[in-house]
N, C-alpha and C positions, 0 to 999 in steps of 0.2 A: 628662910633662906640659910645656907651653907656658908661657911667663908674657909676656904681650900686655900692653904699657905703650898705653893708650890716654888721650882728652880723648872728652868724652859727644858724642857724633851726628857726630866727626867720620870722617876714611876708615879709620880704624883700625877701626871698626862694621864697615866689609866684613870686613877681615881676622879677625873676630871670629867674624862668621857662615858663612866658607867652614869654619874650624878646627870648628864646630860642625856643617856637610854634612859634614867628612871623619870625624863621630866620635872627636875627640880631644879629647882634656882641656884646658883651657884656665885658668889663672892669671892675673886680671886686678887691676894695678896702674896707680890713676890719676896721670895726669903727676905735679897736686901733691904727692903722696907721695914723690916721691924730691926728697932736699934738693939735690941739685945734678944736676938730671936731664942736665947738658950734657955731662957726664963719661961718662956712657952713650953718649949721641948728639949727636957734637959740631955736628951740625945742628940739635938742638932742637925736633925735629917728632915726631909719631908718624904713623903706626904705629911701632913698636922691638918686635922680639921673641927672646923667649930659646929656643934651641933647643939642649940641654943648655948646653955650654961656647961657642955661637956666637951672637952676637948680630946680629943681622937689620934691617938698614934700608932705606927707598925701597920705599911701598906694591907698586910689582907687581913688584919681585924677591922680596920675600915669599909674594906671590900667587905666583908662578913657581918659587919653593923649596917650599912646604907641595905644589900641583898635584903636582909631579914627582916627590917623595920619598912620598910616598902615593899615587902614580901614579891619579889620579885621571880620570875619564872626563873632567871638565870640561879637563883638556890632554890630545888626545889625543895617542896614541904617536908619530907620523909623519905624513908628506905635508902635503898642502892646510890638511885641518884643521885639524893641530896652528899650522900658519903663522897660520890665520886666526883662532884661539884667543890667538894670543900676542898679535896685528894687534888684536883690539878689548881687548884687557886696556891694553895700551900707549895706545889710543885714550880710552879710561877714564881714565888714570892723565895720560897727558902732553899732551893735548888741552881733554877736557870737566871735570880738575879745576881745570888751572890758570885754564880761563873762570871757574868759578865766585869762583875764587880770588881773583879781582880785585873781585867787591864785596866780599868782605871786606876786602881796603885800602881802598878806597873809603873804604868807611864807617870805619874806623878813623884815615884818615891826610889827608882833604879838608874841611877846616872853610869853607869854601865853599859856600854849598847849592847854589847853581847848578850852579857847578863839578861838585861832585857828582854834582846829576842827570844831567850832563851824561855823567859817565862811568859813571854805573849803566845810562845808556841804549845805550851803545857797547860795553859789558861784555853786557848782555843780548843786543846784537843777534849776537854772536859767539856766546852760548849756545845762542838760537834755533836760529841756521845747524847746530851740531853738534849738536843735538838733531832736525832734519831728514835730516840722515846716517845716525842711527840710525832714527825711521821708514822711511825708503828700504831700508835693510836688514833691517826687519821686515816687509816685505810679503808675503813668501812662507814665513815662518816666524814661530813665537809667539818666539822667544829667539832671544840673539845666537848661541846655539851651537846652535841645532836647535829640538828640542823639549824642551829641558829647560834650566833657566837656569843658563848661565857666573859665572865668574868676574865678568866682563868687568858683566853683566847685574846683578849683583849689588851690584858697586862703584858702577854707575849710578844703583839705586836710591837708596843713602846719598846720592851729592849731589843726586839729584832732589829732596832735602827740604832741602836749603839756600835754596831759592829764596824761600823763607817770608820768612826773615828780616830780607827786603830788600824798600824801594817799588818793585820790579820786576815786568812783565808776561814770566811766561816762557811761550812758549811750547811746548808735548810732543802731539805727534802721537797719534792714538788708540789706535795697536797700542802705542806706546811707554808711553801710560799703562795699558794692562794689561798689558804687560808686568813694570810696575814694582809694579801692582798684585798682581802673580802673586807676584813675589818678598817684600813687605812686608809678604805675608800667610801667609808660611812657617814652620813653629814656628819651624827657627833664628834668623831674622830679629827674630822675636815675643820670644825668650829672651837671644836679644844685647846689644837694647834695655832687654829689663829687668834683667839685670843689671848695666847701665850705671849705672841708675837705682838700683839700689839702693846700690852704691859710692855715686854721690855722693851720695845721702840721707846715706848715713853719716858724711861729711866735712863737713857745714852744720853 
């Protein structure tokens, strides 16, 4: 069994939901539960995962250790694919999080309102743009791996629902919004969420 330190709806949910398409067991502990979670992960973020005696950080080396060691179709074995498998996991992770990433400072760290808007509007417009990348490469396929939804696909979903949070207008292409709908409406997806939900019911 896994034990997955996650925070509710953030990208530790992907890691959450691929461990439940690969069929394996999963242990879920929220950040505020461990008294000094820095000790774990002296970065302080989640996803963190326990794989017996190894501890696991930076969402898509995780995504890239679980894929590989459970040899999973979403990596595949060799060539092209596996390259362009790894190409939108990494694009997921070090592209379209760290955009959404910044309204969250935004809104955390600019007591400015102008200011603000100012850079919610410059933060979104970089979202947009990579959320155009991704329709472009839906055009000729329903998912970023084919016919069947990635990793990559996956982890996109999760921050497709950051955008809420924020006075922001994002903008997602149509294949990109079934796409996301494809995934959001998958038991795993469905079961990730609520057991998210139910941990932290329990902690209020």
């Amino acid at each position: 069994m896994y034990t997955l330190y996650f925070v509710p709806d953030a990208c530790s949910l992907a890691t959450q939901v691929v461990l439940r398409e690969l069929g394996q067991e999963v242990e879920l502990i929220h950040k505020q539960q461990v008294e000094d979670y820095q000790q774990l992960n002296p970065v302080g973020v989640v996803p963190l995962l326990r794989d017996n005696d190894q501890l696991l950080r930076e969402g898509a080396a995780i995504m890239l250790h679980l894929l590989e060691k459970h040899q999973s179709p979403m990596l595949p074995a060799a060539g092209l694919a596996r390259q362009e498998a790894i190409r939108n996991i990494m694009f997921a992770n070090a592209s379209m999080h760290p955009a959404y990433s910044r309204l969250f400072f935004a809104a955390a760290n600019i007591s400015d309102e102008q200011a603000r808007q100012d850079f919610f509007q410059r933060a979104t417009d970089s979202i947009n743009a990579l959320w155009n990348v991704v329709e472009q490469q839906l055009q000729h396929q329903r998912f970023l791996g084919g016919e069947q939804p990635s990793a990559a696909d996956i982890m996109l979903s999760v921050y497709a629902r950051w955008g809420a949070a924020f006075p922001v207008d994002i903008q997602i292409g149509e294949k990109t919004q079934a796409m996301i709908r494809h995934v959001q409406a998958m038991d795993s997806f469905r079961q990730a969420l609520q057991a998210e939900q139910n941990i932290s019911a329990s902690l209020q």
